[in-house]
N, C-alpha and C positions, 0 to 999 in steps of 0.2 A: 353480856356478850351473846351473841347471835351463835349459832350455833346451825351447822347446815349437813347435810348428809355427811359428805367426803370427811369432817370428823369423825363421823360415826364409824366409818371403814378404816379411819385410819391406825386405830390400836391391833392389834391382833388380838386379844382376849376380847373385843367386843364383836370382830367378825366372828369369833367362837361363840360368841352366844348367839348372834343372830344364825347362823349354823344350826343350832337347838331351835333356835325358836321357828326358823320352817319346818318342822317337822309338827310343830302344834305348838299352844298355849304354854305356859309354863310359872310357876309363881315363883319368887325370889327365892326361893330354898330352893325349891327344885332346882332352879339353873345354875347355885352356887356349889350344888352336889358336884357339880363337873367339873368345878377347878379347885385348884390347892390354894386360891387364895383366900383372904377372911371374908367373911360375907359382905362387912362393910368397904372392901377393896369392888365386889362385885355388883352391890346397890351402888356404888357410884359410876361405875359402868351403863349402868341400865337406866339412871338417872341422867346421862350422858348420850343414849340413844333414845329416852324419850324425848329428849328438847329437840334433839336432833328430828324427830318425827318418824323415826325409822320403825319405834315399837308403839303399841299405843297399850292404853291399860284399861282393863274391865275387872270391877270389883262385883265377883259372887262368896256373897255371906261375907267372912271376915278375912275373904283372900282373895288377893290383885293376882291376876293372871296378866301376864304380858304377851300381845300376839305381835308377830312378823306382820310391818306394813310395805307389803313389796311394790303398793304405786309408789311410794314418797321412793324405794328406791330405782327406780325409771330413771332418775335423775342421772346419777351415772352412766345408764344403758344409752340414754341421749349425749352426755357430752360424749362420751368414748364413741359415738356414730359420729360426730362430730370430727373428732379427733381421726379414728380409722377414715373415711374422706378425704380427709387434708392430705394424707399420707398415702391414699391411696392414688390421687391426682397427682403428688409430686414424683411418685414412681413413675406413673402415666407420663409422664412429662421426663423423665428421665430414660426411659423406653425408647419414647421418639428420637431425643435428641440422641442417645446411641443407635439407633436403626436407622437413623439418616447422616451417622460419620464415616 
């Protein structure tokens, strides 16, 4: 299965990591330190925003650090421009048609 941003936001405990991870790199212990779930609940989180494209990973020595990849998430920042336009024209247009009843 394909797997595209808007997954990636859609859990709450993975917006919580991506949260962590602009702040800097971070390895799987480290980012599991901040929640109460079991680690394997949280590699599959992280396993879930890498398909997604949101983290990427760099392996120094015997440990993967995961960074925040904030082009891949643009994607939303474009459709929500999207979406804010649509809305912002049918007010536009809601505007006129009451300033001219």
């Amino acid at each position: 299965m394909r797997r595209d941003v808007f997954q990636a936001v859609a859990d709450p405990t993975r917006r919580a990591i991506l949260g962590l991870l602009v702040m800097g790199a971070m390895t799987p212990n480290a980012i599991a330190e901040h929640f109460d779930s079991t680690r394997q609940t949280i590699s599959k989180h992280i396993q879930i925003l890498t398909e997604c494209e949101v983290l990427t990973q760099k392996k120094i020595g015997r440990e993967i650090y995961y960074h925040y990849n904030h082009e891949k998430m643009k994607e939303i920042d474009v459709w929500l421009e999207r979406l804010r336009k649509m809305w912002e024209q049918s007010f536009d247009q809601l505007d006129n048609l009451l300033d001219n009843i």
